[in-house]
C-alpha positions in Angstrom: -23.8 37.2 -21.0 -23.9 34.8 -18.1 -26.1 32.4 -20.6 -23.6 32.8 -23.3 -20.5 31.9 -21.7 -22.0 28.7 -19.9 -23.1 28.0 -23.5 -19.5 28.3 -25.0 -17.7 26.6 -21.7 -20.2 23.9 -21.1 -22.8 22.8 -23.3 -21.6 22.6 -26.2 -20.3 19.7 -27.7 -18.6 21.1 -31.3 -17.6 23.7 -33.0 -15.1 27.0 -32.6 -15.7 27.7 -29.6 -15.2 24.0 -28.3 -11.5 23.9 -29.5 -10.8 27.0 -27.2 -12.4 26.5 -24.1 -12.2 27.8 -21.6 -13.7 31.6 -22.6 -12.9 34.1 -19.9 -14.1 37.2 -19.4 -11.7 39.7 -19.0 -13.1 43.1 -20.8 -16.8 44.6 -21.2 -18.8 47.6 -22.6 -21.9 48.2 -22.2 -24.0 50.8 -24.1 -27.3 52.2 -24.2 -28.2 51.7 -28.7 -28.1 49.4 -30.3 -26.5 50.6 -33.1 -24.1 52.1 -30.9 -22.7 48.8 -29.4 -22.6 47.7 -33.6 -20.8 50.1 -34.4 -18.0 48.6 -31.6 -18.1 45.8 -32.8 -17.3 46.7 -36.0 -14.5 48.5 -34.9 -12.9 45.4 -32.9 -13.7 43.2 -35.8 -11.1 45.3 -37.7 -7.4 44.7 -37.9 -6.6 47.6 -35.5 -9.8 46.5 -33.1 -7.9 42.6 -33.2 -4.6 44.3 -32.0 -5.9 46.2 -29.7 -7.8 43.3 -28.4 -4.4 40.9 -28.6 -2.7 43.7 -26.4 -5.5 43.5 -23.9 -5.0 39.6 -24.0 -1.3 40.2 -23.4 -1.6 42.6 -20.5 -4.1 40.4 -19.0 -1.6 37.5 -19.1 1.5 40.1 -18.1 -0.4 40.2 -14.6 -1.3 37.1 -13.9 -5.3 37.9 -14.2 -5.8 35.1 -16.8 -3.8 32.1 -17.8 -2.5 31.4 -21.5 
């Protein structure tokens, strides 16, 4: 993950992830299958997985833990 983030924050030069830099961390899961940690993703891909994602986003902010 470490790899990935410096990859999105720093070294790249164009793209999505450029235009929204900088990419914080603020929620993880971890899980032992593969399919298991697909079948999440799915799940947050989805409308009600991007809302409950925004709310996270917003709570985040609400504290003061990340910056808009």
């Amino acid at each position: 993950m470490e790899q990935r983030f410096k990859s999105h924050n720093k070294l790249a030069k164009k793209g999505w992830t450029v235009k929204y830099r900088p990419w914080q961390i603020i929620y993880t899961e971890s899980f032992l299958q593969k399919k298991d940690a697909q079948k999440r993703e799915k799940q947050l891909k989805s409308a009600k997985g991007r809302k409950w994602i925004w709310s996270l986003i917003e709570k985040k902010i609400g504290e003061g833990l990340i910056s808009a």
